[in-house]
N, C-alpha and C positions, 0 to 999 in steps of 0.2 A: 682328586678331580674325577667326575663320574662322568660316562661317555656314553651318549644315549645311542641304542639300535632301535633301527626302527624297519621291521620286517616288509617287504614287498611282495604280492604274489610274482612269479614267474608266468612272463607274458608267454601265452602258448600260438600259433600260429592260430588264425582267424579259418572256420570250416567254411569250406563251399558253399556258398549258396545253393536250392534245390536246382534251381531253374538250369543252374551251372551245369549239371550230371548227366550225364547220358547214359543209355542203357544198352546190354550188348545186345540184347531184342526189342524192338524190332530198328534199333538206329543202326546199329553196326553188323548186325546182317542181311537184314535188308539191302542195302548198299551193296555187300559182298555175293549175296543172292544175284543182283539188277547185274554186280560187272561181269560174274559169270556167264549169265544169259547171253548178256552180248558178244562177251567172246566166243563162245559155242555157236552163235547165230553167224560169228563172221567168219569162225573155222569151214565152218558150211559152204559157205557163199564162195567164200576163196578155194573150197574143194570141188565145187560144181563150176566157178568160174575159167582155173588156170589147170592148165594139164599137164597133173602132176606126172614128170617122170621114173612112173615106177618100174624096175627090172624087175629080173628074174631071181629066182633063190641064191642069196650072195655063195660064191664060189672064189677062195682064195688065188685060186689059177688065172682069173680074170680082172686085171684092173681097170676100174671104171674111168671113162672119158667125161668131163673131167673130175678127177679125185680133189676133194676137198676136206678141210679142214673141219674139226665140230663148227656150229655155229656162234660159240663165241671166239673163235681164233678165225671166221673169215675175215675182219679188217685185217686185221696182219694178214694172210695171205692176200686182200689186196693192194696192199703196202708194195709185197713183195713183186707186186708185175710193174712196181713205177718208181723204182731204188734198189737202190743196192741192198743187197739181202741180210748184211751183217746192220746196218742201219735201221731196215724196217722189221729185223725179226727180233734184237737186242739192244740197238741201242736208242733205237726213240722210245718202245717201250719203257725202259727203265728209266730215262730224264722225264717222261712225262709220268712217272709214278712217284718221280724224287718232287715234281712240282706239286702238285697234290698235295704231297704229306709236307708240303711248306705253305701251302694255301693259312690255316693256320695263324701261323706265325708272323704274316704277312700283313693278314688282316687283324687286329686287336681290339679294333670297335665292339665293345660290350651293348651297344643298341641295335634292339632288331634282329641279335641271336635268334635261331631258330624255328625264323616266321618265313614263309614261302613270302616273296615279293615286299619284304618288311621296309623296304627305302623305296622315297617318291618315285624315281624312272626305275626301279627296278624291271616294271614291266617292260615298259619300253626297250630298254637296253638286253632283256633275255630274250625278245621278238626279234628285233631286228638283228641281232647278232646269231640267232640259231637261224634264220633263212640265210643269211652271210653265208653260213658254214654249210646250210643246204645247198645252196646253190651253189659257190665256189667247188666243192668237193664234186658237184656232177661235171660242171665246166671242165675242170682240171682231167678229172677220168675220162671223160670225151674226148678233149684233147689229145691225152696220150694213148690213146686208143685208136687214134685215128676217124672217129666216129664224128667228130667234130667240123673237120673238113667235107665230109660224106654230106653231111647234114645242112653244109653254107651253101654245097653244090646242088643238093637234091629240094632247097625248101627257095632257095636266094639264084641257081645261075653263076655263083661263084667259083669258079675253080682255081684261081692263083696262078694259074701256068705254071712252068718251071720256074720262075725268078720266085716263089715263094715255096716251091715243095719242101723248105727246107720248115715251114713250118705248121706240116699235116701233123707231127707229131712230135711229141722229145727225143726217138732215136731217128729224125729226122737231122736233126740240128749236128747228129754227130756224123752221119753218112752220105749227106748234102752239101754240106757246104763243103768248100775247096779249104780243107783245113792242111798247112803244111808239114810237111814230114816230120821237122825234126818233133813236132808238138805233139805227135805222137810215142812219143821215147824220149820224154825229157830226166834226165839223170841228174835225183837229188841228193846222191852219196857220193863223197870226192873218193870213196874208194869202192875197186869189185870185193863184196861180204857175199860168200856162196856158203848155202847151207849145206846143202847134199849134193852127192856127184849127180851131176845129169846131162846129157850132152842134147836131151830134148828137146825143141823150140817150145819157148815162155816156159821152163821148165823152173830150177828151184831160187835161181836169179832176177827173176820176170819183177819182184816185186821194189828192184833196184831204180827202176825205169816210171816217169808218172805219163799214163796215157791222157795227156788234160781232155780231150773228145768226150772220152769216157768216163773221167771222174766230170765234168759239167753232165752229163746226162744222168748220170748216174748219183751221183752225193751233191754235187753244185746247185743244180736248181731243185731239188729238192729240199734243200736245208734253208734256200734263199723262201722257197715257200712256207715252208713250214714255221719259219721264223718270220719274214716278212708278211707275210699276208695279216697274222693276228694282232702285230704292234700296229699294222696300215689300219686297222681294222680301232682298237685301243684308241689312236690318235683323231682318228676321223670321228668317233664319238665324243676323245674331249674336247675339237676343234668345235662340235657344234652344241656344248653344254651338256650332256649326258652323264660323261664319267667325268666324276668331281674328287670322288675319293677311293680308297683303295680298294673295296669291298664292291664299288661300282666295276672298276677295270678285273677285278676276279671274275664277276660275275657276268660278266661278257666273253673273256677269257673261256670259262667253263662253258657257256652257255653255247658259242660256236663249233669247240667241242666236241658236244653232246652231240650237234649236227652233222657233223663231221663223222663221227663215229658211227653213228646209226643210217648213215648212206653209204658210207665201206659196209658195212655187213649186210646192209639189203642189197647192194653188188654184187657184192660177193655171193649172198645167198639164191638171190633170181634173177642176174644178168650176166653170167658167165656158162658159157657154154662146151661143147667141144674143144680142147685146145688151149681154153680160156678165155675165147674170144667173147668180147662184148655183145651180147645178142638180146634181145626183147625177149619176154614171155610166150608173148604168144608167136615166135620165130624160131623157138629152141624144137627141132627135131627128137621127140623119143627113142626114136630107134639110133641116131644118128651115132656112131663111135661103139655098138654094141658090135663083137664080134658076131659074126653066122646073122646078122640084118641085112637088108637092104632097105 
């Protein structure tokens, strides 16, 4: 019995069309020429605009008022003026890098890979979610800043009187209200565990006792934040037909974010002054915290 072959060429993938191609000159540097220009033009403008505080020849003996961090570690250190330090220097970083690296896995949708805005609301849901996240992050930094209240009184007339000082700020909430003793030293170990000898006050025992005051100002509402505000945010868009599928609620997720992150670091980078105090651009004194100035 004879068994016939019958050869096929090997289909090879189909070339580009010309019209398809782009060239590195003048499409792709040109572009890269125009974004240059602009940024050069706007380094300018913002060099002649804001004044800049430059010192004197850096001198190890003198530390600057206020010392900061490079420029991609200012959000953490604005984390660090409205939480607890072990929170905002270790441990939200690394949940929100373990989230990331599950974005992924989360999302499976093989349509629309690797296209900027590749799904219908896309737009709309990275708009309105990155002003979310713009505004929310100034509201909140205001807030605990006390800048907020300053700002109801000095634009509105508002001052709250006493029946509200408790909430100009978050370590308002824990040195205003009439919170009662023992909730200050609540003990959640049925036995005394002493590390080291120390006969100090709050010495190596201190961490037997929970200050509730202080952990709500401190880890309470800001976890309440940090977690509540982006599901409030999640639900409010699938409540009004926006986020339908998973890839939608990531990309809101990210998108506020992005917002979030890039107003910590311009905070951090031109609105923190002497002290760390919240201050505008054009309110930050140069001389102001330099030794041998007035």
């Amino acid at each position: 019995m004879a068994t016939a072959v019958v050869a096929r060429p090997v289909a090879r993938p189909q070339a580009r069309a010309r019209d398809e191609e782009v060239l590195v000159w003048p499409d792709l540097v040109f572009v890269e020429f125009i974004a240059a220009m602009v940024f050069t033009i706007t380094l300018f403008l913002l060099a002649f605009l804001v004044n800049a505080p430059l010192l004197d020849q850096a001198n190890a003996d003198v530390t600057p008022n206020p010392s900061k961090a490079p420029w991609y570690l200012l959000n953490l250190q604005e984390l660090l003026l409205h939480m607890n330090a072990a929170m905002a220097g270790v441990i939200i970083p690394t949940i929100w890098l373990g989230i990331l690296a599950a974005f992924p896995y989360f999302d499976r949708e093989t349509e629309g890979q690797g296209k900027w805005f590749g799904t219908e609301r896309s737009v709309r849901i990275t708009s309105v979610s990155a002003i979310v996240g713009i505004v929310g992050t100034w509201v909140l930094i205001l807030w605990d800043s006390g800048k907020g209240a300053y700002l109801l009184n000095k634009w509105f007339g508002f001052s709250g009187g006493d029946k509200l000082r408790f909430l100009e700020n978050m370590r308002a909430i824990q040195s205003q209200l009439p919170w009662p003793e023992w909730s200050r030293k609540i003990t959640y170990l049925p036995f005394n565990l002493k590390i080291l000898s120390s006969d100090a006050p709050g010495g190596p025992t201190q961490f037997q006792h929970l200050d509730f005051p202080g952990w709500l100002v401190e880890q309470g509402i800001p976890i309440a934040a940090l977690v509540g505000l982006p599901a409030l945010l999640i639900y409010s868009l699938w409540k009004m037909g926006w986020v339908l599928t998973r890839r939608d609620a990531l990309l809101a997720l990210f998108s506020g974010f992005v917002g979030a992150y890039g107003i910590l670091t311009l905070v951090g980078t031109a609105f923190r002054g002497p002290g760390q105090e919240l201050v505008f651009p054009w309110q930050l004194n140069v001389s102001e915290g330099i030794p041998g100035e007035e």
